[in-house]
C-alpha positions as CSV (number, residue, x, y, z in Angstrom):
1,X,-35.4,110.6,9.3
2,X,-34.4,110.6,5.6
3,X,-31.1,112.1,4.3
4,X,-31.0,113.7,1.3
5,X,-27.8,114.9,0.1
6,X,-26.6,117.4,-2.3
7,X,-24.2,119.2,-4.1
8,X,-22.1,116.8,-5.9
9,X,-20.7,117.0,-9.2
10,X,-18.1,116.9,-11.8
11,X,-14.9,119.1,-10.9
12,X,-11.4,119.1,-12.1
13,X,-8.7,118.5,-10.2
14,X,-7.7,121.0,-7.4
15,X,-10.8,123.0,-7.6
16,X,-13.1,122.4,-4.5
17,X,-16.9,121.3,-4.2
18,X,-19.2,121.4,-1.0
19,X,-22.1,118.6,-1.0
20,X,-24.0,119.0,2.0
21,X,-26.8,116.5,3.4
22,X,-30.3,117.9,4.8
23,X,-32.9,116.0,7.3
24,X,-36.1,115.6,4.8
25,X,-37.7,116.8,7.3
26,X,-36.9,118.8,10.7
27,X,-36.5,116.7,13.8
28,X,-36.1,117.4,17.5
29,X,-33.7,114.5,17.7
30,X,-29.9,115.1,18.2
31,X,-27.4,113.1,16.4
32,X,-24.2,113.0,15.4
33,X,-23.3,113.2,11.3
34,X,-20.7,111.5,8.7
35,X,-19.7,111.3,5.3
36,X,-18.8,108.1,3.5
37,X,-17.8,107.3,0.3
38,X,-17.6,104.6,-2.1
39,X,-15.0,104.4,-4.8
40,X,-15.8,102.3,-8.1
41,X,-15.1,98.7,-6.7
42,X,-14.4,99.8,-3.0
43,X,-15.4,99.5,0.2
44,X,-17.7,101.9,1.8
45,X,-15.0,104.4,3.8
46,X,-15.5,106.3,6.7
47,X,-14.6,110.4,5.6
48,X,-15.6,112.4,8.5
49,X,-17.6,112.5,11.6
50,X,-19.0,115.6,13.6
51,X,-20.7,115.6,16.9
52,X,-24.6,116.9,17.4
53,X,-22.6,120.1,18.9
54,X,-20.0,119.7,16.3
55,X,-17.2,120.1,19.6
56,X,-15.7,116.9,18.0
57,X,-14.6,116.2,14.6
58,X,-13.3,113.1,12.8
59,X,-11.3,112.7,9.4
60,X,-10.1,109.3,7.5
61,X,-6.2,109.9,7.8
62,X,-3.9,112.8,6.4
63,X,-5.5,112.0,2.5
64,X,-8.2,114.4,3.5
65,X,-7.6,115.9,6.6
66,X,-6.2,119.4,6.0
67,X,-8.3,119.0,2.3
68,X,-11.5,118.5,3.7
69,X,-14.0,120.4,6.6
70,X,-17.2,119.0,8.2
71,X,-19.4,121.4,9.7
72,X,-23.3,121.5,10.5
73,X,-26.1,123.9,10.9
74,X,-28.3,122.3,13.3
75,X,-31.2,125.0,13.0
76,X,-30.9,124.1,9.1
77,X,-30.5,120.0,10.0
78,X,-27.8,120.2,7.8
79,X,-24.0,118.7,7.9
80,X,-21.7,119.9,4.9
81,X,-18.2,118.8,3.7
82,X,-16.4,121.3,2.4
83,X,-13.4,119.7,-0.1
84,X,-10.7,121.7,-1.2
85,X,-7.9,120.6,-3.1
86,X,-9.6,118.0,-5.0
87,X,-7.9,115.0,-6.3
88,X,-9.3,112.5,-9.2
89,X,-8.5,109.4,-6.3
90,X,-11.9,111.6,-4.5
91,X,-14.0,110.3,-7.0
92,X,-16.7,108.5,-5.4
93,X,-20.5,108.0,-4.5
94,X,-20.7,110.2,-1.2
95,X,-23.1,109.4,1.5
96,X,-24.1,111.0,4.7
97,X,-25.5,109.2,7.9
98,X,-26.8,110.4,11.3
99,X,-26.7,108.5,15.0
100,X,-29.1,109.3,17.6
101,X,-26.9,110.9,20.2
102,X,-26.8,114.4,22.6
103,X,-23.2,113.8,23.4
104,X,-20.7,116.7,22.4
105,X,-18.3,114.0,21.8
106,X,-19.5,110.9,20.0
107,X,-18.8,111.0,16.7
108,X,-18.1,107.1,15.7
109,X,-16.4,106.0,12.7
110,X,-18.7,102.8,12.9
111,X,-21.2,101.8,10.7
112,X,-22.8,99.6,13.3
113,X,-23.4,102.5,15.1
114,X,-25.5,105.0,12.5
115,X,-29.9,105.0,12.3
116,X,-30.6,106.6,8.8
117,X,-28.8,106.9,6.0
118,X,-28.6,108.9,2.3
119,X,-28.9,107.5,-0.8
120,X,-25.5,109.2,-2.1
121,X,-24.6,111.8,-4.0
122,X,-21.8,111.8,-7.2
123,X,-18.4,113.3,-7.1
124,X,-16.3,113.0,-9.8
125,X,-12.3,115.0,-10.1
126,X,-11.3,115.0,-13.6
127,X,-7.2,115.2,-14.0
């Protein structure tokens, strides 16, 4: 199923921005949902992972956790990342991806391990 993500954008620093990534079309699959991002020159980074039930949740390391909330709608086929406290080091292409999975837990951090991806949406923190 196609991602499409949204929401991205140019922000200054500290203010907060909330792209979120919708199923092109609706789908009776469950799956667990991440953001990635990719810096300028960078490896593709894991941000954060939810669960299809969204029991579990996953965050890089203390740079965003605290700064940044997954959550999903599931009737809306929608995961969204809310990011508060922006910093210009954010700045990146951000992409969302979905695995095939029922389980309230599994919520990997593994690219290996996701069906479908988006093609990325732009954030850029100004200083």
């Amino acid at each position: 199923v196609p991602l499409v993500e949204s929401g991205g954008g140019l922000v200054q620093a500290r203010c907060p921005l909330r792209p979120s990534c919708a199923a092109s079309r609706r789908t009776r699959m469950s799956y667990a949902m991440a953001w990635l991002r990719q810096a300028s020159a960078k490896e593709r980074e894991f941000v954060s992972a939810i669960s299809w039930s969204g029991d579990r949740t996953r965050y890089l390391d203390s740079s965003v956790k605290g700064r940044f909330t997954i959550s999903r709608d599931n009737a809306k086929d929608t995961v969204y990342l809310q990011m508060n406290s922006l910093k210009p080091e954010d700045t990146a292409v951000y992409y969302c991806a979905g695995a095939f999975s029922s389980s309230s837990t599994y919520a990997p951090f593994a690219r290996r391990e996701y069906d479908y991806w988006g093609q990325g949406t732009q954030v850029t923190v100004s200083s």
